[in-house]
N, C-alpha and C positions, 0 to 999 in steps of 0.2 A: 504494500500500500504506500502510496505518496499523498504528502501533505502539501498544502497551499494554505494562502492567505487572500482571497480576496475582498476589495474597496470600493465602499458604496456610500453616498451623502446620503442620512439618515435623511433628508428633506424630500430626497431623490426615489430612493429606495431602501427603507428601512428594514432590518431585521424582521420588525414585526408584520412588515407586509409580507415575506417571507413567510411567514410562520401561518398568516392566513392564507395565502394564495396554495402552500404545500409547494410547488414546484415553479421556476421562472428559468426563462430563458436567458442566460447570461450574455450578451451582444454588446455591441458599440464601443468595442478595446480597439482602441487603434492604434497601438504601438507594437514594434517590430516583437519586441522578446514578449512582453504579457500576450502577444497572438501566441506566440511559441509556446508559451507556458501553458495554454488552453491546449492546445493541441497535445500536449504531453500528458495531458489530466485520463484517467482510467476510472470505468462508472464504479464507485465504489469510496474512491479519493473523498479525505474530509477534507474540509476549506473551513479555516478560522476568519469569521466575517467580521471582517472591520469598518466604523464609523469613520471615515473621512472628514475631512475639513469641519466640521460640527461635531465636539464631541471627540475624535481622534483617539479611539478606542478598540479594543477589542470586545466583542459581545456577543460572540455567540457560535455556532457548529451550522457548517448545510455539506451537501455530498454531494459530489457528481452522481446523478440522476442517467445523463445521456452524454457520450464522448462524445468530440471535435466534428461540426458539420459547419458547413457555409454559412456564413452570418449574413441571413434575408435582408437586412438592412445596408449592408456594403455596397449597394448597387452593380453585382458583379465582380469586387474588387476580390483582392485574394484575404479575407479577413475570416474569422471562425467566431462560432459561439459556442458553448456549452449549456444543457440544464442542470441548474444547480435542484437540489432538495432542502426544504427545511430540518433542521436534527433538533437543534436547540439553543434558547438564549440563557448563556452563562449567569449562574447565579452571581457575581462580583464580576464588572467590567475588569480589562486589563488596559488602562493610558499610555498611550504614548511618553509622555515623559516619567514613567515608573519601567515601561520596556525600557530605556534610552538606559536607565540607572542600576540593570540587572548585570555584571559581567558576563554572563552566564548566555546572554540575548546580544552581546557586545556582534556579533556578525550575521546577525537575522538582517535578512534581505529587506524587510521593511523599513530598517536605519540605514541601509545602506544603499540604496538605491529606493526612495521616501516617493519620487515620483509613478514607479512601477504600479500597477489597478492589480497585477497579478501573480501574487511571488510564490517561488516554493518554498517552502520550510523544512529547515530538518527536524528529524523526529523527536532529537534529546530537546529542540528545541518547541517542537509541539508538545511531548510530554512536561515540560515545565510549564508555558502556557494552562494547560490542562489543571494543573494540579492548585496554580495561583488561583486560579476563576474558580476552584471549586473549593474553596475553604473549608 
């Protein structure tokens, strides 16, 4: 199994629509590697979904639902989408300036490349994630 992280404006698309809709179509990445990073994703994959720009957290679990197909909105272009599932919203958020402050998260792809929508994660580094949010 492979981990992600991906980034949604809670204004835009919140966790909790998530959690009612059960299933959304993940589209409109349009950068080189986050296209990449969808394509790489296998139905099964958790994804640590994070609050963006509002909020700038982590809050919750969804899963690859359906691998890498053409993203209907691209107009042709070479771009992917994935469907994500709802899993769960973490009882305690994890913030971005508390990740910045773990050593342990010192080279999670989220600090290190902050403009990415789609990152992998490693797993010592999902399993901490994990354990923080669930107090």
């Amino acid at each position: 199994m492979n981990y992600w992280l991906v980034k949604s404006e809670p204004d835009v698309y919140p966790i909790s629509r998530l959690r009612k809709e059960g299933v959304t179509r993940w589209d409109g990445v349009r950068n080189y590697q986050a296209r990449n990073n969808l394509r790489l994703m296998r139905e099964g994959d958790l994804c640590l979904y994070y609050h963006s720009n509002i909020g700038r957290e982590i809050v919750g679990l969804a899963r690859v639902a359906r691998e890498a197909y053409p993203d209907p909105g691209a107009g042709g272009a070479d771009w992917s989408a994935v469907d994500l599932a709802f899993e769960e919203i973490f009882p305690a958020t994890l913030r971005l300036d508390e990740i910045k402050s773990l050593p342990a998260l010192s080279g999670f792809e989220l600090i290190r490349q902050s403009r990415l929508s789609v990152c992998a994660v490693k797993a010592e580094e999902f399993d901490l994630i994990i354990r923080l949010t669930h107090p």
